[in-house]
FILUMLO-712777 format. One record per residue (C-alpha): residue number from 1; z negated, x negated, y. Coordinates in steps of 0.02 Angstrom, whole numbers, plus 50000, padded with zeros to 5 digits. Example, Ala and Ser with C-alpha at 12.3 -4.5 7.8 and 13.67 -1.06 7.14 Angstrom:
// residues 2
- seq / z / x / y
- 1 / 49610 / 49385 / 49775
- 2 / 49643 / 49316 / 49947
This chain:
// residues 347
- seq / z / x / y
- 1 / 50000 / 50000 / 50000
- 2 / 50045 / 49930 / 50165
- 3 / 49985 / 49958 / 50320
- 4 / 50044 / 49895 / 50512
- 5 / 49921 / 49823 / 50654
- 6 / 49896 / 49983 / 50742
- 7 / 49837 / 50102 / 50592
- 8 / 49729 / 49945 / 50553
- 9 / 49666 / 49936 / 50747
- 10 / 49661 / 50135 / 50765
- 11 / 49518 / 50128 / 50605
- 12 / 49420 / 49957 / 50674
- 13 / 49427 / 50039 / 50878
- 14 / 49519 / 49871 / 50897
- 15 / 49659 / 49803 / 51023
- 16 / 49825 / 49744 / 50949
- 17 / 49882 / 49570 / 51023
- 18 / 50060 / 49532 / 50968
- 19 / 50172 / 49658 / 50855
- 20 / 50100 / 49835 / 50837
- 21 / 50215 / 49859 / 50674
- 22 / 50185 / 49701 / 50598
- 23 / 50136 / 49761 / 50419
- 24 / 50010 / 49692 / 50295
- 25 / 49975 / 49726 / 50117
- 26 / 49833 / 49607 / 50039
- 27 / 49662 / 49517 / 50109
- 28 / 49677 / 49340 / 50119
- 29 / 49534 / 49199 / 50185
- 30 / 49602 / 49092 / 50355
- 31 / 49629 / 48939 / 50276
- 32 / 49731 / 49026 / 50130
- 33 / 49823 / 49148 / 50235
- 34 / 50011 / 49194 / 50167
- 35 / 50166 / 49325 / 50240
- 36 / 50105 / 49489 / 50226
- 37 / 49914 / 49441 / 50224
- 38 / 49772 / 49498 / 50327
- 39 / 49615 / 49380 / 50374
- 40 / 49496 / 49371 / 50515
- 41 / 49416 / 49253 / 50618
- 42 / 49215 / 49244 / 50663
- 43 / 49150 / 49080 / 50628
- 44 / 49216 / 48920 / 50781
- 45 / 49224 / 48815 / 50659
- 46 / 49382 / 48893 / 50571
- 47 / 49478 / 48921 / 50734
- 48 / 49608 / 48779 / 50701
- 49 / 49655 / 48880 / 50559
- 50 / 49712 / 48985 / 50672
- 51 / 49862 / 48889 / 50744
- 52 / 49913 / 48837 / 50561
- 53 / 49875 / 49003 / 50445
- 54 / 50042 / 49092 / 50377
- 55 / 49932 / 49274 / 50389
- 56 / 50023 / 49385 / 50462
- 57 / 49875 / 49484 / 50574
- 58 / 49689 / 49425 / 50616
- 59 / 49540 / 49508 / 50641
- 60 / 49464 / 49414 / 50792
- 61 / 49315 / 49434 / 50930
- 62 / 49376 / 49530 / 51095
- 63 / 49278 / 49376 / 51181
- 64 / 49404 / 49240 / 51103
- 65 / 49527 / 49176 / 51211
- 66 / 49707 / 49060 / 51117
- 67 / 49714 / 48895 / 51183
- 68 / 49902 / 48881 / 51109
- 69 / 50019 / 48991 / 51034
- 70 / 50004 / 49096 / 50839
- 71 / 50141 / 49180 / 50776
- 72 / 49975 / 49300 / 50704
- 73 / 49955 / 49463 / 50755
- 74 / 49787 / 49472 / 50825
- 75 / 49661 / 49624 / 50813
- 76 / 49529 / 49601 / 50950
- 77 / 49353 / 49690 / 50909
- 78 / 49167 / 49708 / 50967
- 79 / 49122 / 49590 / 50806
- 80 / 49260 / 49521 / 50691
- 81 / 49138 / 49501 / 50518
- 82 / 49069 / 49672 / 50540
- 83 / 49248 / 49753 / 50560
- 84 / 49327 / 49641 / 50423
- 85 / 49194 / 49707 / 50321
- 86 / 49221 / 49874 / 50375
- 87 / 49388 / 49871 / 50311
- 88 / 49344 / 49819 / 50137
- 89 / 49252 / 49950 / 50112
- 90 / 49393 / 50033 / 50158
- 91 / 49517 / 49956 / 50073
- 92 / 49419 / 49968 / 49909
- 93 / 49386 / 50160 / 49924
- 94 / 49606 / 50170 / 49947
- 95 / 49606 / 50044 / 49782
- 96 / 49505 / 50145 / 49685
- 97 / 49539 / 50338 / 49738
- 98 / 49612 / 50375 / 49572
- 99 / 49600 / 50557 / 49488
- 100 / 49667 / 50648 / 49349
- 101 / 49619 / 50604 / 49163
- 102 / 49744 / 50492 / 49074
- 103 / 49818 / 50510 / 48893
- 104 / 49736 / 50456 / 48760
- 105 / 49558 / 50499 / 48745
- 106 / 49446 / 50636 / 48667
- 107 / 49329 / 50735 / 48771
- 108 / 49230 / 50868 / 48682
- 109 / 49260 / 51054 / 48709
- 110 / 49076 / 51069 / 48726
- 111 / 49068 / 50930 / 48885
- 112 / 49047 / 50988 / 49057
- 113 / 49180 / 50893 / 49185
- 114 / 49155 / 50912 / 49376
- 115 / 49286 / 50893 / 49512
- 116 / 49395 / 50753 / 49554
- 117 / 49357 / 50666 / 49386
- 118 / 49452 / 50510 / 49337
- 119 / 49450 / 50475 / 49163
- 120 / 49549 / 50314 / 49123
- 121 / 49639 / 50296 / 48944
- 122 / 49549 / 50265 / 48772
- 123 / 49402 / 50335 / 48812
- 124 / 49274 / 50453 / 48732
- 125 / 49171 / 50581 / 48789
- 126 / 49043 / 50679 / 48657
- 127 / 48981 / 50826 / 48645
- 128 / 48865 / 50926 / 48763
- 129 / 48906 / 50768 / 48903
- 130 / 48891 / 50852 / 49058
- 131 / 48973 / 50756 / 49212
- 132 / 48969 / 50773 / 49394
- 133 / 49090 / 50791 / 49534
- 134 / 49189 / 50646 / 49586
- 135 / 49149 / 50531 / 49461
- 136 / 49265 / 50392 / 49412
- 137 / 49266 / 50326 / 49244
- 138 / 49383 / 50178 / 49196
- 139 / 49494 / 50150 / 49024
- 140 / 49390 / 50094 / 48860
- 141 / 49227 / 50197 / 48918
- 142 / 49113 / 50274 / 48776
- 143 / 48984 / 50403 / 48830
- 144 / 48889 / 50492 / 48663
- 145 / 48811 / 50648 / 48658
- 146 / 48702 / 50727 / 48785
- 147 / 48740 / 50614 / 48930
- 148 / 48716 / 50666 / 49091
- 149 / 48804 / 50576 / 49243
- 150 / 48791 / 50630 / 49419
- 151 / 48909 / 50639 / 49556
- 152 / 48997 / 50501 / 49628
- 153 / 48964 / 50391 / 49499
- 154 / 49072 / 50236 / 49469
- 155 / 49079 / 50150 / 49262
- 156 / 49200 / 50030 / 49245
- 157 / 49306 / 49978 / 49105
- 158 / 49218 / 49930 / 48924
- 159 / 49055 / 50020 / 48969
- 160 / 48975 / 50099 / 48821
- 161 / 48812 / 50236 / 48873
- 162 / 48730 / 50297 / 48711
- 163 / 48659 / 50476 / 48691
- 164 / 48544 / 50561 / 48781
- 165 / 48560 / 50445 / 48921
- 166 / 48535 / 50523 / 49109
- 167 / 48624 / 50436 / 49260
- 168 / 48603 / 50487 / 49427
- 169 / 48721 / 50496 / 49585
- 170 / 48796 / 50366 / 49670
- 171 / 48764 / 50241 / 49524
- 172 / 48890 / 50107 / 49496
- 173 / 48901 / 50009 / 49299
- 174 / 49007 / 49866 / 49286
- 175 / 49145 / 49815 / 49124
- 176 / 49033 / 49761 / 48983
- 177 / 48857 / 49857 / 49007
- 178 / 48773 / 49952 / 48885
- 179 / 48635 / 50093 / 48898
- 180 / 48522 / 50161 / 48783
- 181 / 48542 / 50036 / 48633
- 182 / 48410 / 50030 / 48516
- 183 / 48258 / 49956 / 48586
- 184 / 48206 / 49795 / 48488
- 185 / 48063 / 49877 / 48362
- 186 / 48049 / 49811 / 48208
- 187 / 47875 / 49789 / 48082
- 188 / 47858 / 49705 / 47919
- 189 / 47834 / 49795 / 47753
- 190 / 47716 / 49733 / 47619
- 191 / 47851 / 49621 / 47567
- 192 / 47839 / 49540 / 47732
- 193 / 48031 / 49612 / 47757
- 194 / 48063 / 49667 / 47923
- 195 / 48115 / 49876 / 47945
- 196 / 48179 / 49936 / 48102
- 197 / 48049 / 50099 / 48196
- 198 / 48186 / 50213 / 48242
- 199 / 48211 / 50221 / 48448
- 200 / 48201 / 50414 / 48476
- 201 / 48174 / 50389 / 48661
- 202 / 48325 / 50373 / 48791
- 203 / 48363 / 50290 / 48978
- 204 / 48334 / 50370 / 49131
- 205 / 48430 / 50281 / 49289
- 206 / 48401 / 50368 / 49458
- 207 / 48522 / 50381 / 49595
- 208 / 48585 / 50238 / 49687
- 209 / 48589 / 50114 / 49544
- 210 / 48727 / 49973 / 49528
- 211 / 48706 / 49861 / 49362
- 212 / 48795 / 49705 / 49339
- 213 / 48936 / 49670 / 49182
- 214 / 48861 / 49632 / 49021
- 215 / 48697 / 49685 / 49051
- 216 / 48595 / 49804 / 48928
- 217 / 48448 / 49926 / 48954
- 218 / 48392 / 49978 / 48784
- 219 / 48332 / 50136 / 48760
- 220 / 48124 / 50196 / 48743
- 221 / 48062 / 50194 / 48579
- 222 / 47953 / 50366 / 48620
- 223 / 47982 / 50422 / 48821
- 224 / 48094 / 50345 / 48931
- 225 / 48150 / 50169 / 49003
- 226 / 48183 / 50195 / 49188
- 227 / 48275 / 50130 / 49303
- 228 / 48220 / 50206 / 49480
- 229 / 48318 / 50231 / 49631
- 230 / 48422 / 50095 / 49715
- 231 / 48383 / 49965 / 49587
- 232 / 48504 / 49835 / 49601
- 233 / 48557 / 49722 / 49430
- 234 / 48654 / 49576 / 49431
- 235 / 48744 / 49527 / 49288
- 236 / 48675 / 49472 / 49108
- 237 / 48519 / 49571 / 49134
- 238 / 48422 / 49625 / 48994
- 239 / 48299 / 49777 / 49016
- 240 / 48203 / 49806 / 48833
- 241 / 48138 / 49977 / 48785
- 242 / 47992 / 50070 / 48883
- 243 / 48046 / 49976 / 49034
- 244 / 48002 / 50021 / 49220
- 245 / 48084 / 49969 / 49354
- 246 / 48029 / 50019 / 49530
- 247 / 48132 / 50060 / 49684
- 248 / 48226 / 49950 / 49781
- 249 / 48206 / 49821 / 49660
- 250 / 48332 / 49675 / 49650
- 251 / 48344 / 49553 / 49465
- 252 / 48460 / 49430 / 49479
- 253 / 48569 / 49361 / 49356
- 254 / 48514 / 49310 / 49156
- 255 / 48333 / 49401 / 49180
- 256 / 48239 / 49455 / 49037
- 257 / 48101 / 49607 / 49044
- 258 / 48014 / 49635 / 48863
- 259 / 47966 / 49789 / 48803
- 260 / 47835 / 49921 / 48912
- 261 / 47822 / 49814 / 49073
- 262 / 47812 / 49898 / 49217
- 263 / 47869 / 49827 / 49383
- 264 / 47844 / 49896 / 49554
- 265 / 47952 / 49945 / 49688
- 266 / 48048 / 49837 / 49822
- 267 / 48036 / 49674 / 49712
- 268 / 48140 / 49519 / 49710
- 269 / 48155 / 49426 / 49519
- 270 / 48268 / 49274 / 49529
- 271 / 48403 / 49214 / 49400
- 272 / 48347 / 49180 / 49234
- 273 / 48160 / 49245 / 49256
- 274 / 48079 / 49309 / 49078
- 275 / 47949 / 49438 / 49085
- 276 / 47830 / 49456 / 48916
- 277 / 47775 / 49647 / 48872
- 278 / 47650 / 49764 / 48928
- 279 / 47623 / 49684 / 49085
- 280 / 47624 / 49766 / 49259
- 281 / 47692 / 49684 / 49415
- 282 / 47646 / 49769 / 49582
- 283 / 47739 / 49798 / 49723
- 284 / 47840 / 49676 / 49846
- 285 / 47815 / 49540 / 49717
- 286 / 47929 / 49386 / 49734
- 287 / 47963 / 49292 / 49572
- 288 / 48056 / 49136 / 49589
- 289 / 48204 / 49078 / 49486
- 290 / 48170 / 49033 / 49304
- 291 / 48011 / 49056 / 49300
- 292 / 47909 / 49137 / 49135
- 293 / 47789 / 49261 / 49194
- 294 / 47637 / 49296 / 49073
- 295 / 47514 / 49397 / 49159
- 296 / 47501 / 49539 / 49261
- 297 / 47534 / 49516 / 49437
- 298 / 47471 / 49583 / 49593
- 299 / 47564 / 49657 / 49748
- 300 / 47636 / 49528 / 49870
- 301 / 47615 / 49405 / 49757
- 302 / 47728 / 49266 / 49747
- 303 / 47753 / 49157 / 49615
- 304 / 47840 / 49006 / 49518
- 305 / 47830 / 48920 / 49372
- 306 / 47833 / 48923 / 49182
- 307 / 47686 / 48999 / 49170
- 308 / 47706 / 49050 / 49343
- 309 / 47568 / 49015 / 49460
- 310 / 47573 / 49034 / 49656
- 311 / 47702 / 48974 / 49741
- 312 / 47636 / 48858 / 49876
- 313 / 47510 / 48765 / 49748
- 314 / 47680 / 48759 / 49634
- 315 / 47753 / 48661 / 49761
- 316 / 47604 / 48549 / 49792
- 317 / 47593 / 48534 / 49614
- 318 / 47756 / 48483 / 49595
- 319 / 47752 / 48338 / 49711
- 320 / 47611 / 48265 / 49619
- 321 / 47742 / 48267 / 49444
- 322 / 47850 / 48189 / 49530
- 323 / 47759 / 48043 / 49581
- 324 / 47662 / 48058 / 49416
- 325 / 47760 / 47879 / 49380
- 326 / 47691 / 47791 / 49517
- 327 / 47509 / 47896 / 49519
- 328 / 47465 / 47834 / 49298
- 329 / 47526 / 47646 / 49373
- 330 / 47398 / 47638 / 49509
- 331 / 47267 / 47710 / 49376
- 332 / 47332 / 47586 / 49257
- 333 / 47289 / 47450 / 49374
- 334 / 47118 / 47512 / 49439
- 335 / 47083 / 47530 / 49236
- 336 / 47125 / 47338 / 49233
- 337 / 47027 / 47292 / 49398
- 338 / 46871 / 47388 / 49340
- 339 / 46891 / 47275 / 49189
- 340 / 46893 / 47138 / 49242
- 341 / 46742 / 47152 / 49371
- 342 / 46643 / 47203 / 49219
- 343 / 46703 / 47046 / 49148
- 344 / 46652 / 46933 / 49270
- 345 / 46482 / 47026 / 49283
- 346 / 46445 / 46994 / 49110
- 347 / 46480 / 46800 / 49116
């Protein structure tokens, strides 16, 4: 889809400088900018770019001045990053305004569709699955029985949500994740052989959700594993069974929570953080990146570590290891001092 400088000015409130019909048809950084391209321009530092990019129109401050000629259209606004976002957004929404449902694919008689549903090819939809209004679900999707998804939902290609799984609105699930899987419940017979405790439970993931590709929320052995309200998941996330997750809360990348821990609302878990069971983490917590947290943890608290401990003694801590080298010589050589004083005493 192409579009000229003025539609693209007439959305941003901007000011065409140069060709009102020059046309564009792809997003392009500065430095990379190519015939047909659009970029913009907020940072000094990538002004020479300018003067040398092939794009054909630029997003730029109404403040900035050219000190030489561009054959780039220019688009002056109030703030160039805000409107170049602006028109992602945009430009994503146009991308991905597809409706209709696409041949092949089995929905069930019995399954409840809402308006302006997408439903990309090879996928399956099971029985009782009731689904909201302008929903958009991508090829190579598998949603079992008794799923519930709410409006404006977006579930990307490969994503597989078990039964009895509930999804709220304006939730978005990236290629690869899975809900509801069996929770990881297993207990050893009197052979000492391992049976798996059926997972009758299910997920529960409240409205404003997005969860990253590949990651997996397992369903609640008895109850529910929840996912509250604008919960944000990176990718590579695992969320065991009985799970809580509080509002607002952000896990980065290659986190692991065990089974029945409960964490509280608005907190911020770094990349690959693991979480033991049955614990409870407050609210506003800050956990830092790879660290192993083994014990419950208090609101505001913010930690480091494997086991985690405070933060600021973490990094006094860890100043002392690394001059542990230098601290066991010094010892070393009182030990050898103190030995030889007691030598000399005794002669």
């Amino acid at each position: 889809m192409k579009f000229t400088a003025q539609q693209i000015a007439d959305i941003l409130e901007g000011e065409v400088v140069g060709n009102t019909e020059e046309e564009v048809f792809k997003l392009s950084k500065i430095e990379e900018g190519e015939k047909g391209s659009l970029t913009f321009l907020s940072n000094p530092k990538y002004t020479p770019y300018l003067y040398t990019t092939n794009a054909s129109i630029a997003i730029v401050n109404r403040s900035f001045e050219l000190e030489k000629e561009t054959s780039t259209t220019l688009i002056k606004v109030d703030d160039a990053y805000k409107s170049f976002s602006k028109l992602l957004e945009f430009y994503n929404e146009v991308k991905n305004n597809k409706v209709g449902i696409e041949q092949p694919n089995f929905v069930s008689e019995s399954a409840k569709i809402g308006d302006n549903l997408y439903l990309g090819a090879f996928s399956y939809v099971g029985e009782n699955v009731v689904i909201g209004n302008n929903v958009k679900i991508y090829p190579n999707i598998y949603i079992g029985d008794n799923v519930v998804i709410g409006d404006n939902c977006v579930i990307f290609s490969g994503v597989k949500i078990y039964s009895e799984t509930i999804i709220g609105n304006n939730c978005k699930i990236h290629s690869g994740a899975i809900i509801g899987s069996d929770g990881f419940g297993f207990a050893p017979d009197e052979n000492g052989e391992y049976k798996a405790i059926p997972q009758i439970g299910n997920v529960i993931i409240e409205d404003n959700v997005d969860i990253g590709s590949s990651s997996t929320i397992d369903r609640a052995t008895l109850g529910s594993t929840i996912i509250r309200q604008g919960v944000k998941m990176d990718n590579q996330i695992q969320i065991a069974h009985n799970v809580e997750v509080g509002k607002n809360t952000v896990i980065a990348a290659q986190t692991g929570i065990a089974g029945s821990t409960k964490i509280g609302e608005n907190c911020m878990i770094g990349g690959q953080v693991g979480i033991v069971g049955h614990l409870t983490i407050g609210n506003n917590v800050r956990i830092q990146a790879q660290s192993g947290i083994s014990k419950n943890l208090k609101d505001n608290d913010l930690v480091q570590g494997t086991p985690a401990f405070g933060y600021s003694d973490f990094n006094k801590s860890y100043v002392y290891f690394r001059n542990l080298p230098k601290i066991a010589t010094k010892i070393n050589n009182i030990e050898k001092e103190l030995k030889a004083q007691k030598s000399t005493i005794n002669e």
